[in-house]
DSSP file (Angstrom, degrees, kcal/mol; ACC not computed):
  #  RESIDUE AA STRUCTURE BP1 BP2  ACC     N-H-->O    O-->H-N    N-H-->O    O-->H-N    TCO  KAPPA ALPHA  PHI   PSI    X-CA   Y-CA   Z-CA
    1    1 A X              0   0    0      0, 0.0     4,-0.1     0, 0.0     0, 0.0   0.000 360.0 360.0 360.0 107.8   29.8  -16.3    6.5
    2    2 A X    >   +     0   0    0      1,-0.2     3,-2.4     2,-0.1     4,-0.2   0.957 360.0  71.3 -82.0 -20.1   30.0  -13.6    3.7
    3    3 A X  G >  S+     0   0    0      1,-0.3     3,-1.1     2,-0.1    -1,-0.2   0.906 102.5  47.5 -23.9 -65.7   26.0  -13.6    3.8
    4    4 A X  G >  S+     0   0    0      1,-0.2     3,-0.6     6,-0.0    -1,-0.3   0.418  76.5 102.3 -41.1 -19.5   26.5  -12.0    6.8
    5    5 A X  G <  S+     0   0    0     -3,-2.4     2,-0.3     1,-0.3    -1,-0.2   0.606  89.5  35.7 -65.7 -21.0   29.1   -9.4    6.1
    6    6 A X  G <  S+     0   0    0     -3,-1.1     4,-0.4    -4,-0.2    -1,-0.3  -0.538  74.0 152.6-131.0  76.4   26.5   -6.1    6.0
    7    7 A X    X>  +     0   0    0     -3,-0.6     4,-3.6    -2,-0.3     3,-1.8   0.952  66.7  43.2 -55.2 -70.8   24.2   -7.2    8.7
    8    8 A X  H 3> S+     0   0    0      1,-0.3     4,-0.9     2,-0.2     5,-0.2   0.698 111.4  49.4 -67.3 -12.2   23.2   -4.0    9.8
    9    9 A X  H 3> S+     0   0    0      2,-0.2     4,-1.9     3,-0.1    -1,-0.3   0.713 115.9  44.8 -69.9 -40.8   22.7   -2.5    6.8
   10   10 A X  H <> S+     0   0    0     -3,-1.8     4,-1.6    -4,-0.4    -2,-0.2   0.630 111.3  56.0 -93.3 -11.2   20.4   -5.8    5.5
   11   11 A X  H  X S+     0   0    0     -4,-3.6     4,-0.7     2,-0.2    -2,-0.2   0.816 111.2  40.1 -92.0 -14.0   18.6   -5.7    8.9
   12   12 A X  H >X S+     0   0    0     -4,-0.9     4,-2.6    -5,-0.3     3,-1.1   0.887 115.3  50.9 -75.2 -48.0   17.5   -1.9    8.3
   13   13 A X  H 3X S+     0   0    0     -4,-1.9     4,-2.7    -5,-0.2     5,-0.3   0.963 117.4  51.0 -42.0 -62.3   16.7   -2.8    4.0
   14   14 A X  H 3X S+     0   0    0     -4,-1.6     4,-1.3     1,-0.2    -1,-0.2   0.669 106.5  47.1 -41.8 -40.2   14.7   -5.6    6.2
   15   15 A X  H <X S+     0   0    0     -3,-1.1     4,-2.7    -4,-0.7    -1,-0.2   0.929 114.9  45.9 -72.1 -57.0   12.9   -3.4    8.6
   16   16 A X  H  X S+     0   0    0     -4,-2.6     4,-2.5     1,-0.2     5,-0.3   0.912 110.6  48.7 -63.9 -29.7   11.7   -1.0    5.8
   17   17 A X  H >X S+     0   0    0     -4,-2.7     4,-3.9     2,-0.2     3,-2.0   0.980 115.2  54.4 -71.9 -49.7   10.4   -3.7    2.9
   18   18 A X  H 3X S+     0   0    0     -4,-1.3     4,-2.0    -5,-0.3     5,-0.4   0.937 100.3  56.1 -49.3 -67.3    8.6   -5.1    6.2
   19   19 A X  H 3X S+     0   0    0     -4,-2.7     4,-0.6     1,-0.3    -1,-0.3   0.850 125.5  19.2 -18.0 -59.8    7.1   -1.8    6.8
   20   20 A X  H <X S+     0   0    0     -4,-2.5     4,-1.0    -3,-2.0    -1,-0.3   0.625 116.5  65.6-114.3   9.5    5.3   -1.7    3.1
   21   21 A X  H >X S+     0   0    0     -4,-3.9     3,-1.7    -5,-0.3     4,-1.0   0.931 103.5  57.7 -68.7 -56.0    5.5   -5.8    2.4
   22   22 A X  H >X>S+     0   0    0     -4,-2.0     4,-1.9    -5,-0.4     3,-1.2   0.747 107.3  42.3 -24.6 -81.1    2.8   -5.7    5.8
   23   23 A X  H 3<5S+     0   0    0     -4,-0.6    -1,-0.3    -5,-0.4     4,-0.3   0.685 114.9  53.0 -46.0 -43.9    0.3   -3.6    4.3
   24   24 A X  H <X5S+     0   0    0     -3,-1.7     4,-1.4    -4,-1.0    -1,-0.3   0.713 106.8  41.5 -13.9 -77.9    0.5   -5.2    1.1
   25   25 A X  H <X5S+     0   0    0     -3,-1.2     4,-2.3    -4,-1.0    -2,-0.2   0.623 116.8  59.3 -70.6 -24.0    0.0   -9.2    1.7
   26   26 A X  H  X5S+     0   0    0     -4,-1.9     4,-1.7    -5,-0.5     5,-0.2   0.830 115.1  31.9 -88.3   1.5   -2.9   -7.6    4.2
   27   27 A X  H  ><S+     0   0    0     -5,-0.6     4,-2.5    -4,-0.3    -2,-0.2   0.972 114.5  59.5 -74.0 -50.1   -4.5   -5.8    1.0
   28   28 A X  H >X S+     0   0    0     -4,-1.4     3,-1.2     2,-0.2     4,-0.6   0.901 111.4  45.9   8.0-100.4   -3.3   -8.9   -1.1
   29   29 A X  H >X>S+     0   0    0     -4,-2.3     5,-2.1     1,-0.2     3,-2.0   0.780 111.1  47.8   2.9 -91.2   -5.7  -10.8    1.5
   30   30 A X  H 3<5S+     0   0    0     -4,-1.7    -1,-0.2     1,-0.2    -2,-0.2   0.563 107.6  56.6 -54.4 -18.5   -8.5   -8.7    1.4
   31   31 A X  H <<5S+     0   0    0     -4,-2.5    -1,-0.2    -3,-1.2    -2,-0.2   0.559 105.4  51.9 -93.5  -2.7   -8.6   -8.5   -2.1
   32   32 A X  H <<5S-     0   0    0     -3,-2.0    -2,-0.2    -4,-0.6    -1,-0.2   0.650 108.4-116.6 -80.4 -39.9   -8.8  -11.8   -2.4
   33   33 A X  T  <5S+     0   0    0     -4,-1.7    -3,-0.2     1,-0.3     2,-0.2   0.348  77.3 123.2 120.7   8.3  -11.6  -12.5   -0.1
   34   34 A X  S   <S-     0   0    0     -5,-2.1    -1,-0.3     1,-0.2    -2,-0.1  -0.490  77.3 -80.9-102.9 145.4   -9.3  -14.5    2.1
   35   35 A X    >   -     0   0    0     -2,-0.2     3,-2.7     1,-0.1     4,-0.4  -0.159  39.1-110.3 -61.5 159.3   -9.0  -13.5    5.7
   36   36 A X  T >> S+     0   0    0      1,-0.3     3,-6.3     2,-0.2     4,-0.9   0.985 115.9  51.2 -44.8 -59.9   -6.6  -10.2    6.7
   37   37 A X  H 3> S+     0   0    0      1,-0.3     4,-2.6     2,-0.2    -1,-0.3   0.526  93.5  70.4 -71.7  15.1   -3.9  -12.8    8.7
   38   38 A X  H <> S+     0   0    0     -3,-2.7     4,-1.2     2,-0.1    -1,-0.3   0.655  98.3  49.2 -69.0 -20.4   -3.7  -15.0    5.8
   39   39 A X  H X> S+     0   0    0     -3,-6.3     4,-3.9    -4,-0.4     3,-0.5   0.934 111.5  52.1 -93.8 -38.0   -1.9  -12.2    4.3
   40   40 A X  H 3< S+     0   0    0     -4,-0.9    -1,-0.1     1,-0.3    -2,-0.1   0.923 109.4  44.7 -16.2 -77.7    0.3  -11.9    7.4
   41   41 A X  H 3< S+     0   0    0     -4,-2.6    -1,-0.3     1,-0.2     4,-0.2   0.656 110.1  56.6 -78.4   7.9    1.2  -15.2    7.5
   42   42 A X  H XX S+     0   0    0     -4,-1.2     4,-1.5    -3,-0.5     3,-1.3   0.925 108.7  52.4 -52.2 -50.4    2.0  -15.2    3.4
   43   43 A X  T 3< S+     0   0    0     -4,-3.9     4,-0.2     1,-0.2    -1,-0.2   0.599 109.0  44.3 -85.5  10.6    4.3  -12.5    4.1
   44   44 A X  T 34 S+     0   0    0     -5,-0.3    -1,-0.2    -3,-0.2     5,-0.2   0.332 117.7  47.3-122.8  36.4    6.4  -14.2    7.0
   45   45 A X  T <4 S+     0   0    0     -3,-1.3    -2,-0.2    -4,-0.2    -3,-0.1   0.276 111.3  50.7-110.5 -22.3    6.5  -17.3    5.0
   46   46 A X  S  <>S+     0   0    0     -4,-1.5     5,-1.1     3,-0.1     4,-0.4   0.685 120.2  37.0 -49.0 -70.2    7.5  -15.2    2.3
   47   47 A X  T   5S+     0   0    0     -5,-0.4    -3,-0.1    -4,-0.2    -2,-0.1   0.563 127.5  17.2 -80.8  -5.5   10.1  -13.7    4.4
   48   48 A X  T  >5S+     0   0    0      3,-0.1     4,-1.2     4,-0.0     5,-0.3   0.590 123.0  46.8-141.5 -48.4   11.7  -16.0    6.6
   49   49 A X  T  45S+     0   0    0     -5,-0.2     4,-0.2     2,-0.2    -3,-0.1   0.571 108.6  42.7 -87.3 -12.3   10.9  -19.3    5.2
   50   50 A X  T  >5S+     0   0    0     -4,-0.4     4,-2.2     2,-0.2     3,-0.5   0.900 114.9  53.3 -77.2 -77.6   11.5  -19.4    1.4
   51   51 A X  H  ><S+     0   0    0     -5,-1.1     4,-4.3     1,-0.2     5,-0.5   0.886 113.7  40.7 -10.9 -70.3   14.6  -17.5    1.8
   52   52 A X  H  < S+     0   0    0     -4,-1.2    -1,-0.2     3,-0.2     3,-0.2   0.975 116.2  48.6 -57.3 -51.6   16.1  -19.9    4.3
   53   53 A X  H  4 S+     0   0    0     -3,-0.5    -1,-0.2    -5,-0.3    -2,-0.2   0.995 123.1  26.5 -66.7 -61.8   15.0  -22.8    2.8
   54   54 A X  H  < S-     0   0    0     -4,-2.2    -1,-0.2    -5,-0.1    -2,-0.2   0.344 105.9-112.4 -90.9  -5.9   16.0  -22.4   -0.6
   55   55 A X     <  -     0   0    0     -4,-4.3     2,-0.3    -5,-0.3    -3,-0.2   0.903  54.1-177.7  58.7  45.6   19.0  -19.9    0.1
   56   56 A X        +     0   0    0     -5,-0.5    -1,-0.2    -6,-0.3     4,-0.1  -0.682  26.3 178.1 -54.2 122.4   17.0  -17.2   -1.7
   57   57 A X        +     0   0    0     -2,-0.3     2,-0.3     1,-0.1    -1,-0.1   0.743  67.5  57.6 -97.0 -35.6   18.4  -13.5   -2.2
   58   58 A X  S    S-     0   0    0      1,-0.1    -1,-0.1    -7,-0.0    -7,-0.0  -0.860  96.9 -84.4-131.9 123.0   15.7  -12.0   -4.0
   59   59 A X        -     0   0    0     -2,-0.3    -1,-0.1     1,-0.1   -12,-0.1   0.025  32.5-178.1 -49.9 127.2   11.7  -11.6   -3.0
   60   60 A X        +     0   0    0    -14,-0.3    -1,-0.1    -4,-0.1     3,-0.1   0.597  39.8 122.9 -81.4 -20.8    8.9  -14.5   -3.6
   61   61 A X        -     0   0    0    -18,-0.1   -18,-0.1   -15,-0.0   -19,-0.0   0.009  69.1-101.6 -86.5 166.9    6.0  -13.1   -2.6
   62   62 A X        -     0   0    0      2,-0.1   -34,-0.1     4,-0.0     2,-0.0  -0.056  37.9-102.6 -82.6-174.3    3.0  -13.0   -5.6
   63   63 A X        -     0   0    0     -3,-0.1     3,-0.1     1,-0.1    -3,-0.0  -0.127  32.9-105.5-104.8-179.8    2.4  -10.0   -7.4
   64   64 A X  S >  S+     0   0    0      1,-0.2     3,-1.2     2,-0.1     4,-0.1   0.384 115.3  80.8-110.8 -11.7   -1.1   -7.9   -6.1
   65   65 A X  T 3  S+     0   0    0      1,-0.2    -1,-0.2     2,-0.1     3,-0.1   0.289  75.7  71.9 -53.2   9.0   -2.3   -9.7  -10.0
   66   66 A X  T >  S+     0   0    0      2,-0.1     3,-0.6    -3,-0.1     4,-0.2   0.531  78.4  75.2-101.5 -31.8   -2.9  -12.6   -8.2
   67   67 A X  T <> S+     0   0    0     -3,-1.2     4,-1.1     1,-0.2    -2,-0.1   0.674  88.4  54.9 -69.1 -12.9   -6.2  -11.5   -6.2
   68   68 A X  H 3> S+     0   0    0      1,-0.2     4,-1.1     2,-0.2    -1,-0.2   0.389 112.9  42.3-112.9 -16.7   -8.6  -11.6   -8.6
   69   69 A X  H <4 S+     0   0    0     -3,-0.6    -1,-0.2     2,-0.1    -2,-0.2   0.318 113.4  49.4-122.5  36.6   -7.8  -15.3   -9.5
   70   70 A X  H >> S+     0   0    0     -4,-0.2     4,-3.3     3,-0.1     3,-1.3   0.637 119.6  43.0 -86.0 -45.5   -7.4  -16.7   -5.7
   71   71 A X  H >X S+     0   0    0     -4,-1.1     4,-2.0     1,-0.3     3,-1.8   0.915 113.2  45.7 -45.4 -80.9  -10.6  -14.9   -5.3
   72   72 A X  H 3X S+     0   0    0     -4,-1.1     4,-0.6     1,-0.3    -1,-0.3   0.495 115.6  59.9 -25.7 -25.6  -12.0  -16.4   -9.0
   73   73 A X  H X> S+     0   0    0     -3,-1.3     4,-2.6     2,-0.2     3,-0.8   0.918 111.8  29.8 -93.1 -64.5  -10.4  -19.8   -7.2
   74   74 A X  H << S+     0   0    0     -4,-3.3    11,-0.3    -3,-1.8    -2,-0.2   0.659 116.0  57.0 -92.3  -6.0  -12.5  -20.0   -4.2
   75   75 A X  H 3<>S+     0   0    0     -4,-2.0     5,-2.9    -5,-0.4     3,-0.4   0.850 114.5  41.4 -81.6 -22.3  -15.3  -18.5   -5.6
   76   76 A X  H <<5S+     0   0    0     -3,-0.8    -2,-0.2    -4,-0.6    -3,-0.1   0.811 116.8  45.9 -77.6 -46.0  -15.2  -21.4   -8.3
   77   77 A X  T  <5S+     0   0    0     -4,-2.6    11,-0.2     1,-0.2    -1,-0.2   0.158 111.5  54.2 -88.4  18.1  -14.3  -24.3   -5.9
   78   78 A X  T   5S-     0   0    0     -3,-0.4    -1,-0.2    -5,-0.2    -2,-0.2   0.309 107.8-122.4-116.9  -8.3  -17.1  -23.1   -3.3
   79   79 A X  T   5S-     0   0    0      1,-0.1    -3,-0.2    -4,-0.1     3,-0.1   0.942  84.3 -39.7  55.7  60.1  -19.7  -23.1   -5.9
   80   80 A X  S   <S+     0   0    0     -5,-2.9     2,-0.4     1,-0.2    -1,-0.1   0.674 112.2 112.4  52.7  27.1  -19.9  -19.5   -4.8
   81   81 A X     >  -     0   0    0     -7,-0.2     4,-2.9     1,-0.1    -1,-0.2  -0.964  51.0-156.9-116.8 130.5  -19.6  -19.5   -1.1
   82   82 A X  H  > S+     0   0    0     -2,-0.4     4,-2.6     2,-0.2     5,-0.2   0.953  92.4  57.2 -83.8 -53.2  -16.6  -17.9   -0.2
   83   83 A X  H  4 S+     0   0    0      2,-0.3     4,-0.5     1,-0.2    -1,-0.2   0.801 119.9  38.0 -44.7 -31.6  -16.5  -19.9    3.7
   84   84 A X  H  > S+     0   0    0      1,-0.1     4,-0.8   -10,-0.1     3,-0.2   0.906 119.8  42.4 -88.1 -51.0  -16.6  -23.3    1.4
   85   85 A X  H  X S+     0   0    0     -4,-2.9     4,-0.6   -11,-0.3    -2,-0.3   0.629 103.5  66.0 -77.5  -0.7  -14.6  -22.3   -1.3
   86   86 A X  H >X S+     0   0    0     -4,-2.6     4,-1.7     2,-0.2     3,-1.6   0.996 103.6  52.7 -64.2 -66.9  -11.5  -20.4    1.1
   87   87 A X  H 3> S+     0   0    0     -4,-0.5     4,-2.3     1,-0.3     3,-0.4   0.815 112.3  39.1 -50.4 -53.4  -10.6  -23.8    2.6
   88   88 A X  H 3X S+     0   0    0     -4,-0.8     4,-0.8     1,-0.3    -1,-0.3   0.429 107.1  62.7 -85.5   7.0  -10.1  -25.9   -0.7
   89   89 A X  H <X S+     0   0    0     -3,-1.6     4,-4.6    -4,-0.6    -1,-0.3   0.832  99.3  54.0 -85.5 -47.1   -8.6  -23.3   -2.2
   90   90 A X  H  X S+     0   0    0     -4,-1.7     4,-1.1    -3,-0.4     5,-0.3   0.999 113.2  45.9 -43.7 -77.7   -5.7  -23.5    0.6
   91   91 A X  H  X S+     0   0    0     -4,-2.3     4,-0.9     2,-0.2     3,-0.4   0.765 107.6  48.5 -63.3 -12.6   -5.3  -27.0   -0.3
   92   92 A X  H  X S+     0   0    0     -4,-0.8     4,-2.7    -3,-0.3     5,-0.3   0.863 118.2  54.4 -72.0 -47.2   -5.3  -26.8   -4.4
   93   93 A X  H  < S+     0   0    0     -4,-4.6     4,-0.4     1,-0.2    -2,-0.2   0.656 107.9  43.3 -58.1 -16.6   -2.7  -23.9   -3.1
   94   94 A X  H  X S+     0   0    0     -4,-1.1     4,-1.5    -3,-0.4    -1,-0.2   0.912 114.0  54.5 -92.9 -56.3   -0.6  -26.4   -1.0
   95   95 A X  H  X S+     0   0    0     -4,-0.9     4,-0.9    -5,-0.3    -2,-0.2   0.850 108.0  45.0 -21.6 -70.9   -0.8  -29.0   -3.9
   96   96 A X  H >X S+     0   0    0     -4,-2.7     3,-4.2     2,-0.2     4,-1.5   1.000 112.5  50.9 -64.4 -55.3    0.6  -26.9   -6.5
   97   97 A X  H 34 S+     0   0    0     -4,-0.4    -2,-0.2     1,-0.4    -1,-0.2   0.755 100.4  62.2 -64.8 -31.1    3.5  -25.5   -4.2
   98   98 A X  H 3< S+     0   0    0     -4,-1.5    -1,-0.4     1,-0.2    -2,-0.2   0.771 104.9  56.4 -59.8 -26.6    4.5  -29.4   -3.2
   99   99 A X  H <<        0   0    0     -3,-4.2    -2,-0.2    -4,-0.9    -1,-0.2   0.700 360.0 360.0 -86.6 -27.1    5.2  -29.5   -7.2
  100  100 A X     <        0   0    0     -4,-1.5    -1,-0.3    -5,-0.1    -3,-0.1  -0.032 360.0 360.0 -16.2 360.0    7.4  -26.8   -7.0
């Protein structure tokens, strides 16, 4: 497996992007309007599961331009309740991503 060939080396690079991806998805999150562990789990879905799935080398996870229209999204699809619009926003989000 040459994937494998600089393990420790990819598992330290690994430690440190975790280190400032974390902080990130939870700002990501918050700036969205979305609860804090949504940004968690973006970023170990991000990390573990795109990759793997798709043999991915190179980082997926959305840019920090993105908060102001998930927000604009669930403020639009709640009629302006964030607690209505959060949920259907998760599903238009699920939707698009099946299309992928």
């Amino acid at each position: 497996m040459a994937g494998l060939k600089h393990w420790r080396y990819d598992l330290m690079a690994g430690l440190q992007v975790a280190m400032m991806g974390i902080p990130l998805s939870l700002g990501i999150a918050i700036a969205s309007g979305a609860p804090p562990v949504c940004g968690v789990i973006s970023a170990i879905i991000a990390g573990f599961v795109f990759p793997s799935r798709w043999r991915l080398y190179h980082d997926q996870r959305p840019a920090a331009g993105l908060a102001p229209a998930i927000l604009a999204s669930m403020i639009l699809l709640g009629n302006g309740d964030l607690a209505v619009g959060y949920p259907l926003a998760l599903v238009a989000i699920c939707i698009v991503g099946m299309f992928r």
